[in-house]
C-alpha positions, 0 to 999 in steps of 0.5 A: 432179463424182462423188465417187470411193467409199472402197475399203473394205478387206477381210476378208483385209486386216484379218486379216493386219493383225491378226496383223501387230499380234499379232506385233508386240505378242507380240514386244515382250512376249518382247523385254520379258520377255527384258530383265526376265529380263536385268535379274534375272539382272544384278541377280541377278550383281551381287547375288551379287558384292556377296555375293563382296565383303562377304563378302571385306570381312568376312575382311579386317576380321576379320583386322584386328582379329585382327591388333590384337588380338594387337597388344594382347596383345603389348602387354600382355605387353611391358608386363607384363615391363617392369613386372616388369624395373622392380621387379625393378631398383627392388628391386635397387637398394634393396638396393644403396643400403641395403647402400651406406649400411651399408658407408659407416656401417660405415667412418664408424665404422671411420675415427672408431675410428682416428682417435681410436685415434690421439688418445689418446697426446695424452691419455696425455701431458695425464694425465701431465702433470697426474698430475705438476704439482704436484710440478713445481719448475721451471715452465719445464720443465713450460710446455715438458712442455706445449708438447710436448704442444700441438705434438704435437696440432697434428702429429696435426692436420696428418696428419689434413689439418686445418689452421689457418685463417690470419686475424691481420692479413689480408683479412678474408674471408666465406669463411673469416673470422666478424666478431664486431665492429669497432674503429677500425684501429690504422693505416690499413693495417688498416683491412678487415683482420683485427685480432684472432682471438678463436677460430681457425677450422680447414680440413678437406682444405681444406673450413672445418669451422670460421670463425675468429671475428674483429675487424675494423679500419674 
């Protein structure tokens, strides 16, 4: 059998497969090239982008804090007229309750001036009374001179809305009474009770200014 020989290729062959390799290589570099420069450009855009919006996020920001810092400027300045109104009042009032206290001192006196005003005609009729008691001969009518006198101490009293504490044979009471001892009761029926008032206790507008000192029965 006779081997067929190769056919070698020639000379225009490899040339044009030369050239048809060099365009190709040439157009892949120009595709490459072309995507390198697209991809710069993209990087390029979204760079400038990226700029667009941190620089748009920097006003933003900016704002805000613009924005709070008045905020705390208005803040403190409301503070500030709080603190003022705050002391301006607390002023205000001390000088109310200091005039409040110096009105109410002033009448305290005033009140205590009238009312003793009002005891002095008692003491009038005690200085007479003891002006003339030892030219008094009939002692009955001096004990009623001074029977008068009491009885127009205890209408001063009543007017002046003090009244005598009523304790002699009743309830005795921790409100109204002060126990200074305990004896056997008389009878049964006083056993509790009060027995006996050794000093008498006396009601201010119904306010006990002072406890009847008392015997109690058990």
């Amino acid at each position: 059998m006779t081997k067929k020989a190769s056919k070698k290729p020639d000379n225009k062959t490899v040339a044009d497969n030369n050239e048809a390799k060099n365009t190709k290589t040439a157009t892949t570099k120009t595709q490459a090239d072309k995507n390198t420069q697209d991809n710069d450009k993209q990087t390029e855009t979204q760079s400038e982008d990226q700029k667009h919006i941190d620089t748009k996020e920097l006003k933003t920001l900016k704002d805000q804090v613009e924005e709070l810092e008045k905020k705390v400027s208005d803040a403190e300045e409301a503070s500030k007229s709080w603190n003022d109104k705050y002391l301006r009042l607390s002023a205000e009032f001390d000088n109310y309750r200091k005039r409040t206290l110096k009105e109410k001192t002033e009448l305290t006196k005033q009140a205590n001036g009238e009312l003793l005003k009002d005891i002095l005609p008692v003491v009038d009729d005690f200085e007479r009374g003891l002006a003339n008691i030892d030219k008094a001969e009939d002692m009955n009518s001096f004990k009623k001179g001074i029977e008068l006198i009491y009885n127009k101490f205890v209408e001063f009293l009543r007017q002046n809305s003090v009244k005598e504490i009523d304790a002699k044979e009743k309830d005795f009471d921790i409100d109204f009474h002060e126990a200074l001892t305990k004896i056997p009761a008389p009878n049964d029926d006083l056993k509790g009770k009060v027995v006996d008032v050794i000093e008498k206790g006396y009601l201010l507008n119904d306010k006990v200014i002072r406890y009847a000192k008392v015997v109690v029965g058990e």
